[in-house]
C-alpha positions as CSV (number, residue, x, y, z in Angstrom):
1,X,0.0,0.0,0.0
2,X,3.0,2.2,0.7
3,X,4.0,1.7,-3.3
4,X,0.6,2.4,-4.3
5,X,-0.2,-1.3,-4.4
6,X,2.7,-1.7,-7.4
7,X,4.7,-4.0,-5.6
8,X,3.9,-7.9,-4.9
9,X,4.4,-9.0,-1.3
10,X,6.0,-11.5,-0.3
11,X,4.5,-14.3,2.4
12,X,5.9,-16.1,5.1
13,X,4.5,-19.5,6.3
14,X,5.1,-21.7,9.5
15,X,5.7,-24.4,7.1
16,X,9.2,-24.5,5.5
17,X,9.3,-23.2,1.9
18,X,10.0,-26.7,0.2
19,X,6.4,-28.0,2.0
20,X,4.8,-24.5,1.1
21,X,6.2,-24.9,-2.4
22,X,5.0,-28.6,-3.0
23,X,1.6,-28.1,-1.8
24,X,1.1,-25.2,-4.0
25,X,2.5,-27.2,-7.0
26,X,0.0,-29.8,-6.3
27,X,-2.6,-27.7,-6.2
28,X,-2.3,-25.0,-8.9
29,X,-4.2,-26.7,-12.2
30,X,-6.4,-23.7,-13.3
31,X,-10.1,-24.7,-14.6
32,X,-11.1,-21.7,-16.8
33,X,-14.5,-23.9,-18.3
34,X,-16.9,-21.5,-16.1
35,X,-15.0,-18.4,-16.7
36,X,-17.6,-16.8,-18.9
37,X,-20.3,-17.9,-17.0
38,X,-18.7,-16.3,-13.4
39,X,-17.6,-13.1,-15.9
40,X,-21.5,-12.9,-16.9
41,X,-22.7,-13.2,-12.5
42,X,-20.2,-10.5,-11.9
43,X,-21.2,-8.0,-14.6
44,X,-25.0,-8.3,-13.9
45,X,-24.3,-7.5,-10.5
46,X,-22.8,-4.5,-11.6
47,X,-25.4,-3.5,-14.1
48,X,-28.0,-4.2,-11.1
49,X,-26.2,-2.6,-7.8
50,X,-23.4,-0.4,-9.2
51,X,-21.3,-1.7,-6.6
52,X,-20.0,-5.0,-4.8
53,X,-21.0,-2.9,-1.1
54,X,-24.3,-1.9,-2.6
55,X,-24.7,-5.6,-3.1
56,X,-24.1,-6.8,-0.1
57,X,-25.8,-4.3,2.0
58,X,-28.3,-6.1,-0.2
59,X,-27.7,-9.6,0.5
60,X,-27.5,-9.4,4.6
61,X,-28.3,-5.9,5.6
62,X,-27.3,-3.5,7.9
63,X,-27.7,-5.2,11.1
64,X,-24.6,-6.3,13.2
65,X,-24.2,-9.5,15.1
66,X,-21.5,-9.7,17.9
67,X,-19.1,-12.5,18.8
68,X,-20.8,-13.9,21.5
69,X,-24.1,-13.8,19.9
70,X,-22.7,-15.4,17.0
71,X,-21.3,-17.9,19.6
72,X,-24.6,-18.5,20.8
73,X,-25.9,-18.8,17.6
74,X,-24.0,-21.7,16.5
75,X,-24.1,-23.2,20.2
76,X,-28.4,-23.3,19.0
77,X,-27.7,-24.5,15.9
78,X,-25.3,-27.5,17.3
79,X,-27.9,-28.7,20.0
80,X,-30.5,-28.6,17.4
81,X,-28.5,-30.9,15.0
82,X,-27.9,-33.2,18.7
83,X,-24.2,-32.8,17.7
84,X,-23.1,-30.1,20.2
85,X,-21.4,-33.1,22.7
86,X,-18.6,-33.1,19.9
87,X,-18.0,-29.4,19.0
88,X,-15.8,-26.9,20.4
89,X,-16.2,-23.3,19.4
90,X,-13.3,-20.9,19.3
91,X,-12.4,-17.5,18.0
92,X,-9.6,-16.2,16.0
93,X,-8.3,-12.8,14.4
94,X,-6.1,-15.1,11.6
95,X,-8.9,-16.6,9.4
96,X,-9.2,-16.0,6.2
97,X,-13.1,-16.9,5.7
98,X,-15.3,-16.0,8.8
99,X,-15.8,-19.4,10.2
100,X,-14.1,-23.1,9.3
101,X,-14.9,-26.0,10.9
102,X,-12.0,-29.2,11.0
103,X,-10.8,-32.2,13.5
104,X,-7.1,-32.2,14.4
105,X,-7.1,-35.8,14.7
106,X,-9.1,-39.1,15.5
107,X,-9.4,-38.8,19.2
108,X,-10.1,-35.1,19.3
109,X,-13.5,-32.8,19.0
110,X,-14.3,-31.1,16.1
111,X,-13.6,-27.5,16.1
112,X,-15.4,-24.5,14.7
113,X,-13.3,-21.6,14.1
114,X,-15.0,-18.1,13.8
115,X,-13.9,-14.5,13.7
116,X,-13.5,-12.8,16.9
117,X,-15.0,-9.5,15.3
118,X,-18.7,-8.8,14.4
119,X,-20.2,-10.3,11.1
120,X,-23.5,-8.8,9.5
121,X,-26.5,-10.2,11.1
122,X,-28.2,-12.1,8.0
123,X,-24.9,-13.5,7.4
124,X,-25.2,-15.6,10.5
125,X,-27.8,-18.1,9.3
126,X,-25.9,-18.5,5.9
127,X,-22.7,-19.6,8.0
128,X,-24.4,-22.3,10.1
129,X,-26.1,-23.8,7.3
130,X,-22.8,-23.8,5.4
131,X,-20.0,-24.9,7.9
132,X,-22.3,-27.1,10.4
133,X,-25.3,-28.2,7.9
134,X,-22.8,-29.5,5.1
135,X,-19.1,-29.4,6.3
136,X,-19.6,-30.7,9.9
137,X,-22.6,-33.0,9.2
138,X,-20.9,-34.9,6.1
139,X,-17.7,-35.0,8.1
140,X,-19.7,-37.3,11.1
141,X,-21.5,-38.9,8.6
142,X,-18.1,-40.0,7.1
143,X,-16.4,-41.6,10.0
144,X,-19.8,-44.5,10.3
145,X,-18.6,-45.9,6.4
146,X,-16.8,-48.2,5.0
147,X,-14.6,-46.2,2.9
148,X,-13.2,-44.2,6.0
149,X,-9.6,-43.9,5.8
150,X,-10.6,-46.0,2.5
151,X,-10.9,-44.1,-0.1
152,X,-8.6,-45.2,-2.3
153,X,-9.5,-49.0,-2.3
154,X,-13.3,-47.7,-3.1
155,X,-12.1,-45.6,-5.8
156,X,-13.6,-42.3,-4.5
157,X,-13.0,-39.2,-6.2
158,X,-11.9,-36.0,-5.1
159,X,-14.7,-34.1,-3.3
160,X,-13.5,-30.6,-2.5
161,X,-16.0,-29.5,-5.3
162,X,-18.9,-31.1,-4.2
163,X,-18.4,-30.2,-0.9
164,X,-18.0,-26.6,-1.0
165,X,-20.4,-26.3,-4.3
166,X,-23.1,-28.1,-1.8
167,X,-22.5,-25.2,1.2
168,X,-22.1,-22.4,-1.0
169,X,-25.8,-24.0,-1.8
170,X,-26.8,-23.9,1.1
171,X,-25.4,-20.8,2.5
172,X,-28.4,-19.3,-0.3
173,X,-31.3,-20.7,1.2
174,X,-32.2,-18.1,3.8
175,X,-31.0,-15.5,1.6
176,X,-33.3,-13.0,-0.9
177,X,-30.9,-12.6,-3.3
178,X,-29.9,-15.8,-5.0
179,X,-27.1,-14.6,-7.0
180,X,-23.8,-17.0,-6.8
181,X,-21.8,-13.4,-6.9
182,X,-19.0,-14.3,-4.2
183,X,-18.3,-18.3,-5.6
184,X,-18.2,-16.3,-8.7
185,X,-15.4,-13.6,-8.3
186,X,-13.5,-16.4,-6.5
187,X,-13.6,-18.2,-9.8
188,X,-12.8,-15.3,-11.3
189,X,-9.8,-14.0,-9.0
190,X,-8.1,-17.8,-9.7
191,X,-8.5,-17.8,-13.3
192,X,-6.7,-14.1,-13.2
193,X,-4.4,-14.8,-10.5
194,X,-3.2,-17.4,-13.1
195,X,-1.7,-14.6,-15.4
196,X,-1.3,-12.0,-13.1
197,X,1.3,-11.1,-10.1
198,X,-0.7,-9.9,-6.8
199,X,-0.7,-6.1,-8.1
200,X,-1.6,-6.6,-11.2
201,X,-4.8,-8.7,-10.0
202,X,-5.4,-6.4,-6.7
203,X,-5.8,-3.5,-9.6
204,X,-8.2,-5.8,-12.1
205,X,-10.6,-6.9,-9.0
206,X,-11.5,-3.3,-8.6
207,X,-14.5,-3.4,-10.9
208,X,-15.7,-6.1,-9.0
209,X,-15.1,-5.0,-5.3
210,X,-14.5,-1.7,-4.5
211,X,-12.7,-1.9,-1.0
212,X,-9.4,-2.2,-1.1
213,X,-9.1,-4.3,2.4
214,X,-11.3,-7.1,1.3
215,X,-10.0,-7.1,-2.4
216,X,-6.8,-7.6,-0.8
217,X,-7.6,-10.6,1.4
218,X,-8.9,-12.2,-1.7
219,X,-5.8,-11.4,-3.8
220,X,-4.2,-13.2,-0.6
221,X,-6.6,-16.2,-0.9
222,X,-5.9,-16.4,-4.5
223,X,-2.1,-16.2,-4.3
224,X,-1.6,-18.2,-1.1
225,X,1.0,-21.2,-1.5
226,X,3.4,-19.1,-2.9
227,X,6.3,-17.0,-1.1
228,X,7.2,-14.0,-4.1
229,X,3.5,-13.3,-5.3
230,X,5.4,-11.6,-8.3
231,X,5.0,-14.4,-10.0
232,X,2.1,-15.5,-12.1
233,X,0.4,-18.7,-10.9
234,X,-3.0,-19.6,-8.5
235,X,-4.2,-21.5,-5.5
236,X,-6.9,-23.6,-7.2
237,X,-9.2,-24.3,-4.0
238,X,-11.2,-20.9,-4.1
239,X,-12.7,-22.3,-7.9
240,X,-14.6,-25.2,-5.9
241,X,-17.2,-23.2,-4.6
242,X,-18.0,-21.9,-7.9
243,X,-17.4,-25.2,-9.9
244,X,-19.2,-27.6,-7.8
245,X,-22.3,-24.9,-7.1
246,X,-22.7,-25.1,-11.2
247,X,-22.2,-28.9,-11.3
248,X,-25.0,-29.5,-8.9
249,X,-27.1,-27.0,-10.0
250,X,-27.4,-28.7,-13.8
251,X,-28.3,-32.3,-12.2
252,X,-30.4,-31.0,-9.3
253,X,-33.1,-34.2,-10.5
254,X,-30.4,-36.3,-11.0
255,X,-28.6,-36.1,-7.5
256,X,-29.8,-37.8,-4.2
257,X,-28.9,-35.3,-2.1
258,X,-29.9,-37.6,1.1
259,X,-26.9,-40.2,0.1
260,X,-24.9,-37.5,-0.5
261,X,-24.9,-36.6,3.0
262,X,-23.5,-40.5,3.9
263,X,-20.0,-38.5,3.7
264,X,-17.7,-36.2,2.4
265,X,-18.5,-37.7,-1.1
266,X,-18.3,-35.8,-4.8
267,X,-21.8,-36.2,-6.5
268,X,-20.4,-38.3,-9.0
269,X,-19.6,-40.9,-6.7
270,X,-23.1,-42.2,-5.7
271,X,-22.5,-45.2,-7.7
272,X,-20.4,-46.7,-6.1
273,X,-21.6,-46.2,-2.8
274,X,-25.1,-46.6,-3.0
275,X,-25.1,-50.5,-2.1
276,X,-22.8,-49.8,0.8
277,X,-23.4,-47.0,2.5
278,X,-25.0,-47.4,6.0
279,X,-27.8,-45.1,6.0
280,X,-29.1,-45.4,9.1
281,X,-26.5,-43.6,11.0
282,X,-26.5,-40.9,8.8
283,X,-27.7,-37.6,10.8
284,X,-29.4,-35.0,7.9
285,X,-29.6,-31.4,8.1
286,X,-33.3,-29.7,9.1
287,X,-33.5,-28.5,5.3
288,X,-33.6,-32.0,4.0
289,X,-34.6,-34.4,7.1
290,X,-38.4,-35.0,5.7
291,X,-39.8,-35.9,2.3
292,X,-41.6,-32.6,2.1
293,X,-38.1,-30.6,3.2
294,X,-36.4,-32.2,0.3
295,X,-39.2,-31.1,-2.2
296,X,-39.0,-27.7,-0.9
297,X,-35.3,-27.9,-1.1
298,X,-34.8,-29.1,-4.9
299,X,-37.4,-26.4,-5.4
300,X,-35.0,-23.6,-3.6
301,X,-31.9,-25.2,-6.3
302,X,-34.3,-24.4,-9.0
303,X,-34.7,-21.1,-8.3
304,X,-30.8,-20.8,-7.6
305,X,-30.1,-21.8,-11.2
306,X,-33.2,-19.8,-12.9
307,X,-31.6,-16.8,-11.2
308,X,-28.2,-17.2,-12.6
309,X,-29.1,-18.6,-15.8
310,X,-27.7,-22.2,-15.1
311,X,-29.7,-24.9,-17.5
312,X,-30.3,-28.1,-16.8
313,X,-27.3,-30.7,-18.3
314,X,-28.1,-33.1,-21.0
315,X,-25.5,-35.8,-19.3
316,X,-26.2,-37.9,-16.6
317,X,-23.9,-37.0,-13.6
318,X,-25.3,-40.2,-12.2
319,X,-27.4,-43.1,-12.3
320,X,-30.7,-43.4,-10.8
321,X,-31.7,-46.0,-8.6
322,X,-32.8,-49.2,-10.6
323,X,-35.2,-51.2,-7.6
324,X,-35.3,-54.3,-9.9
325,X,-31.3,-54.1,-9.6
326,X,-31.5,-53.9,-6.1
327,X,-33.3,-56.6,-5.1
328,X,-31.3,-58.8,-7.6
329,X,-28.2,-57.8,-5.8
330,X,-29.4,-58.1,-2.3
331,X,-30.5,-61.9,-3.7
332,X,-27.6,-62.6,-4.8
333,X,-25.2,-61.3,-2.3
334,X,-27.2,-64.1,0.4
335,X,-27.1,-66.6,-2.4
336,X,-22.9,-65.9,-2.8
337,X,-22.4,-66.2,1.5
338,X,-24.2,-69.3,1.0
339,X,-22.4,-70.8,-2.1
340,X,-18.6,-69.5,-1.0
341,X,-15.9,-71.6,-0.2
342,X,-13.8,-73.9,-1.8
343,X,-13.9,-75.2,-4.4
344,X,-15.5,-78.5,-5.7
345,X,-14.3,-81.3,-6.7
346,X,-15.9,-83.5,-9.1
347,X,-14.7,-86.6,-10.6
348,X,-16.0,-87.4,-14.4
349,X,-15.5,-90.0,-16.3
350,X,-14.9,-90.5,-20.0
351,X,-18.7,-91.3,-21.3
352,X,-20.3,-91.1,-24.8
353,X,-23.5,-91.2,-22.6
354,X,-22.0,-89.1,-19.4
355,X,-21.6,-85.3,-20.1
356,X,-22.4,-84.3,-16.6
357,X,-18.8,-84.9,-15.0
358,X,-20.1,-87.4,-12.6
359,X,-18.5,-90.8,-12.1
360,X,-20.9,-93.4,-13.1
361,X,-18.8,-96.3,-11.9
362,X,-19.9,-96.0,-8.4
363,X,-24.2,-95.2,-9.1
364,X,-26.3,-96.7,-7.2
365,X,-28.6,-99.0,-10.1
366,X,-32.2,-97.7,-10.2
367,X,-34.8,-99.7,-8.6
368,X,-36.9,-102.7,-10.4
369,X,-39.7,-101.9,-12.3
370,X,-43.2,-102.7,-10.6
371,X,-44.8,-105.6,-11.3
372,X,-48.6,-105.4,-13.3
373,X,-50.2,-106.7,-10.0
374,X,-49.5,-103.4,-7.8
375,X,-49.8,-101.6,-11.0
376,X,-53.4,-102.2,-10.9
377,X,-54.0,-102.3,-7.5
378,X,-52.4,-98.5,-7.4
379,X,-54.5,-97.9,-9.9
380,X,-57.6,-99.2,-8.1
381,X,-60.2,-96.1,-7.3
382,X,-62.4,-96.5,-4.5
383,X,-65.8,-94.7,-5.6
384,X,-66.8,-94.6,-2.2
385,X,-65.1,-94.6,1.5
386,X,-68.0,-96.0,3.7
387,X,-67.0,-98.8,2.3
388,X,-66.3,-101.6,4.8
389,X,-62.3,-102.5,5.5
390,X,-62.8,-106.2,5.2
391,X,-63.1,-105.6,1.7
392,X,-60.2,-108.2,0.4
393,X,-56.8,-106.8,-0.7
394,X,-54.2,-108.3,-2.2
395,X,-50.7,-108.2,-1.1
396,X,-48.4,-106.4,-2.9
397,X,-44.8,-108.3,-4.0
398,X,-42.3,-108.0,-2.0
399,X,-39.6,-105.6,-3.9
400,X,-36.0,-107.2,-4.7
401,X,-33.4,-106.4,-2.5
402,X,-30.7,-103.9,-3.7
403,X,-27.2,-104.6,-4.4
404,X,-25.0,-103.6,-2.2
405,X,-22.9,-100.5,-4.5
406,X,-19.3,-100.6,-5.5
407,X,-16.9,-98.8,-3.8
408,X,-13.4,-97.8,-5.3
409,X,-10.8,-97.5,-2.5
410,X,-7.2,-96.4,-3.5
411,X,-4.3,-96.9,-0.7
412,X,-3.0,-93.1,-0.2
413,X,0.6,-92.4,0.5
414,X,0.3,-89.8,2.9
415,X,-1.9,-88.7,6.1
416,X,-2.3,-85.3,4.8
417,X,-6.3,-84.6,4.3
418,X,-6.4,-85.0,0.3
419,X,-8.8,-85.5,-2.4
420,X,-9.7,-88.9,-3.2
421,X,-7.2,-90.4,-5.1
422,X,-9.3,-92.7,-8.3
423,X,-7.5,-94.8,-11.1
424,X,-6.2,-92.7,-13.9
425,X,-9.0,-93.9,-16.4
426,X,-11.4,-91.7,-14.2
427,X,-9.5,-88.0,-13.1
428,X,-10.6,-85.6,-11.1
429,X,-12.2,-82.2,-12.8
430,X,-11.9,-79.4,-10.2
431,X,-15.4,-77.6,-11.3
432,X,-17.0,-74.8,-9.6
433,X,-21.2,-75.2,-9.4
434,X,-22.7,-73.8,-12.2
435,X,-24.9,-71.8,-9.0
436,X,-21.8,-70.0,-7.6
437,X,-20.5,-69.2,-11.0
438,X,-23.8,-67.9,-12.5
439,X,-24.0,-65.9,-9.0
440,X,-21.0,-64.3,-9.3
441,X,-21.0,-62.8,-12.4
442,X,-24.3,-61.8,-12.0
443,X,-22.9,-59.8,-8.7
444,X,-19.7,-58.8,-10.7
445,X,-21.7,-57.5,-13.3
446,X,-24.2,-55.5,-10.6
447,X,-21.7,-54.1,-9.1
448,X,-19.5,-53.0,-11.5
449,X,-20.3,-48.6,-12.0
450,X,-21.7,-48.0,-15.7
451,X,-20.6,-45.4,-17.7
452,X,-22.8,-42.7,-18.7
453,X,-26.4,-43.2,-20.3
């Protein structure tokens, strides 16, 4: 500011620079797809309001809310939710966003961080629904699944954009003015920061936000991750709000928004989790936690889009629910815990007449045929059963004994439990049952995710 905002500043970190300087590397891949649609947000905003202040004066008002109301505000919201036993609330003058909500480790509390200074008052329902009705809820949610701590062997997606997309979302839903105007100059400010040094993008933000303290904290945002903001280059995390706001917003019908909330999952992932997920441990938020709530709520997305001219998208982000699927599954999954195991083994023999793999040496012979005597008696209707029982019978023939069957016994060399050992003219197949094989690639071929319709 002393230069007249022409030189770059350079940041310190309490990381060393070779950490500071991987992590940026990592995440610096620029998406400028949604560039024209943020540019397009931010200029009818200015045709509408004039200014970014006149905007938001719009958006929350003039009222003021106070740390410790805000404090007490989230303390509400917590013991509404019945989550306020794992939640620890502290202020801090170093954020960057007003509140943020994280878990240092397994065995600790969650912990919401919020400002230690005054925020406007309708912003204060708009952070609760974001950081503790999608952040905080999804993180719970996560820790009852399978694929905790799993993700890789599940094959689950990054979910940054989902995530922030879904409480940027919801952040809107007590708000009159449904304009994605701050997801959108955070797009913006990345896809700039990409070709700009600090300077140069603090003096191209000024047609979007007129004071210079908070256009500096978002060229700080923007630049963060790297040590001489000279340089041209971007953080890419502040694009997710934006990106996954517009991704959910064109498959509002094709998104179940109540398995969404089974973790911190990206939208495109309900695939895979959908015969998995545990469901009935998963804690919604009060916007979504009835049928008619959800209704209401893919209404309130609906209006979202209209209002910044997001259409619907022709591709499926993905699949619906197929019950008839389901149920097959759920069949064959108790038919496969039945079937598994080893497995059989099934000596055949060499047959012209034998193609079942069975050896016929050792088969029992069928019984002899009945004689026409107890043919006829069997056949023998009685037309009425008041008949008296000294009426004569004859005795049937007594039926052949059976043969006692065959039994092939081979000397084995060795105490080891092995398969019967049988001459060489009859081997042993190893075969598995035609049930367990038909099962399993039924299941294989359920489970499996399919690719776009």
């Amino acid at each position: 500011f002393e230069s007249g905002c022409t030189v770059s500043p350079v940041l310190r970190y309490k990381h060393s620079a070779e950490y500071v300087t991987n992590a940026f590397t990592e995440h610096s891949n620029i998406d400028f797809t949604h560039l024209a649609e943020a540019t397009r947000i931010l200029d009818l905003v200015n045709e509408k309001w004039g200014t970014s202040a006149a905007y938001l004066t719009a958006l929350y008002g003039d009222g003021r809310c106070s740390n410790d109301e805000l404090r007490q505000r989230i303390q509400n919201y917590l013991q509404d939710a019945n989550v306020a036993d794992h939640v620890e609330i502290k202020a801090s003058d170093s954020n960057l966003a007003v509140a943020n909500v994280f878990k240092p480790g397994p065995d600790h509390q969650y912990i919401i961080n919020i400002t230690a200074g005054d925020v406007a008052e309708g912003m204060v329902q708009g952070i609760v629904d974001h950081e503790i009705g999608t952040h905080l809820l999804r993180m719970m949610n996560e820790e009852h699944q399978v694929w905790h701590r799993r993700r890789p062997q599940h094959e689950l997606k990054n979910h940054v954009a989902t995530e922030e997309g879904l409480a940027t979302l919801n952040s809107l839903l007590s708000m009159d003015v449904k304009l994605l105007w701050s997801p959108a100059v955070r797009y913006y400010a990345c896809c700039k920061g990409h070709e700009m040094s600090f300077h140069e993008l603090f003096h191209d933000l000024h047609k979007y936000i007129q004071d210079p303290e908070r256009r500096f904290r978002l060229c700080v945002r923007v630049k963060r991750g790297m040590i001489d903001t000279g340089e041209h280059g971007a953080f890419e995390i502040d694009q997710s709000y934006f990106k996954g706001a517009v991704e959910i917003l064109e498959h509002i019908d094709d998104i179940d928004f109540p398995m969404l909330y089974c973790g911190q999952l990206a939208a495109s992932d309900l695939d895979k989790i959908r015969y998995i997920a545990r469901k009935q441990v998963v804690r919604l938020p009060h916007f979504i936690n009835t049928e008619q709530k959800l209704k209401d709520y893919k209404k309130h997305l609906k209006v979202i889009a209209e209002a910044n001219g997001v259409a619907p998208s022709s591709t499926f982000l993905c699949k619906k629910p197929n019950p008839k699927s389901y149920r097959e599954f759920t069949q064959l999954r108790k038919v496969a815990h039945k079937v598994i195991g080893g497995v059989r083994y099934v000596a055949s023999m060499p047959s012209s007449n034998n193609t079942t793999g069975v050896n016929t040496s050792t088969a029992t012979p069928a019984p002899p045929a009945p004689s026409a005597a107890s043919t006829a008696n069997a056949a023998e209707v009685q037309p009425n059963r008041t008949k008296p029982a000294t009426a004569p019978v004859a005795e049937a023939p007594s039926r052949p004994s059976r043969p006692a069957p065959k039994v092939v016994r081979v000397p084995t060399a060795t105490t080891s439990r092995q398969p019967p050992q049988l001459p060489s003219s009859q081997p042993i197949v190893a075969k598995e049952t035609p049930k367990r094989a038909v099962c399993w690639d039924r299941l294989r071929a359920l489970s499996e995710p399919r690719g776009a319709q």
